[in-house]
C-alpha positions as CSV (number, residue, x, y, z in Angstrom):
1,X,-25.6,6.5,-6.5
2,X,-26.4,4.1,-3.4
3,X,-30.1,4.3,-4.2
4,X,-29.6,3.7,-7.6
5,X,-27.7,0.5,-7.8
6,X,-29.8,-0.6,-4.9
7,X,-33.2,0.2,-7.4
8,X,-31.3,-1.5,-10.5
9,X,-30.6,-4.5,-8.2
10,X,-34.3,-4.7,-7.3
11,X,-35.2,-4.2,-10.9
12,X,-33.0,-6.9,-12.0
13,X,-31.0,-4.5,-14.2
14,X,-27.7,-3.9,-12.1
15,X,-24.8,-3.9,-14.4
16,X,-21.0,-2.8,-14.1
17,X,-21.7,1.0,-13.5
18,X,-22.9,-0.5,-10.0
19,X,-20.0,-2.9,-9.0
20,X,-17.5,-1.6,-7.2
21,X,-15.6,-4.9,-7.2
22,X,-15.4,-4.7,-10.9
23,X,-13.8,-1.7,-11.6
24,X,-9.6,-1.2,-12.4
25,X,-7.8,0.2,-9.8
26,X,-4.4,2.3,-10.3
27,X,-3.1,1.4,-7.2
28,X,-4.9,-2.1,-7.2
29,X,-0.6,-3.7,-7.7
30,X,0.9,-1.4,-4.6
31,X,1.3,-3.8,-1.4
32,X,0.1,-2.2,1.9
33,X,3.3,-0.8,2.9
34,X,3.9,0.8,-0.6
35,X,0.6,2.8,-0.3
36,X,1.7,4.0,3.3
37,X,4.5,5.2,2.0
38,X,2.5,7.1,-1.2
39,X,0.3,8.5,1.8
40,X,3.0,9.7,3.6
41,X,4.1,11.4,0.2
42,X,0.9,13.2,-0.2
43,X,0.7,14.7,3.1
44,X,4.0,15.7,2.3
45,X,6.6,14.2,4.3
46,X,11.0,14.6,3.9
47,X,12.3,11.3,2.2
48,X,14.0,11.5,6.0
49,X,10.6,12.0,8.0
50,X,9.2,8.5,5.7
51,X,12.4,6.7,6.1
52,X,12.2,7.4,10.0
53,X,8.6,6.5,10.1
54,X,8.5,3.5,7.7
55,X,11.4,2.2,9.7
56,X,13.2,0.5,6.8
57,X,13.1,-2.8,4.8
58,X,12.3,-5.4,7.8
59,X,14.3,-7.6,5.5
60,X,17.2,-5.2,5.3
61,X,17.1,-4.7,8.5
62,X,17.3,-8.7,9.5
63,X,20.2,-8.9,7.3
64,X,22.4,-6.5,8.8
65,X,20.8,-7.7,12.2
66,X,22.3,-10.8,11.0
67,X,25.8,-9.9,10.1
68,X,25.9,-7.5,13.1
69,X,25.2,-10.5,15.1
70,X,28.0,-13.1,13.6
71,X,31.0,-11.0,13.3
72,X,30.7,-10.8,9.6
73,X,32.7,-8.5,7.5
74,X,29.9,-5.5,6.0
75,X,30.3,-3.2,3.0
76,X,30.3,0.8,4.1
């Protein structure tokens, strides 16, 4: 395929079948940490394994960082 699109280029002929920018992605949306966790999935980690390994929401865990810190009253 390489030497193709490389030929087509030369040729002045390289289209979309060559441009790997171009195409749609699935996954294209899914933020960094989303796709760790969908690769964790697939090499078939426990919810509890990802959850220990993914260590949380950072922002979750700032929050209750927070109230931990000032004394504030916190739900179960």
């Amino acid at each position: 395929m390489l030497s193709q699109a490389i030929d087509a280029a030369l040729r002045g002929r390289a289209g979309r079948d060559f441009r790997d920018d171009k195409r749609e992605y699935p996954l294209a949306e899914l933020s960094r940490s989303q796709l760790a966790v969908l690769q964790m999935v697939a090499l078939g980690m426990s919810n509890a394994g990802i959850a220990t390994e993914a260590g949380g929401n950072p922002r979750v865990n700032a929050a209750r960082e927070f109230i931990r810190i000032a004394g504030l009253p916190h739900g179960k």
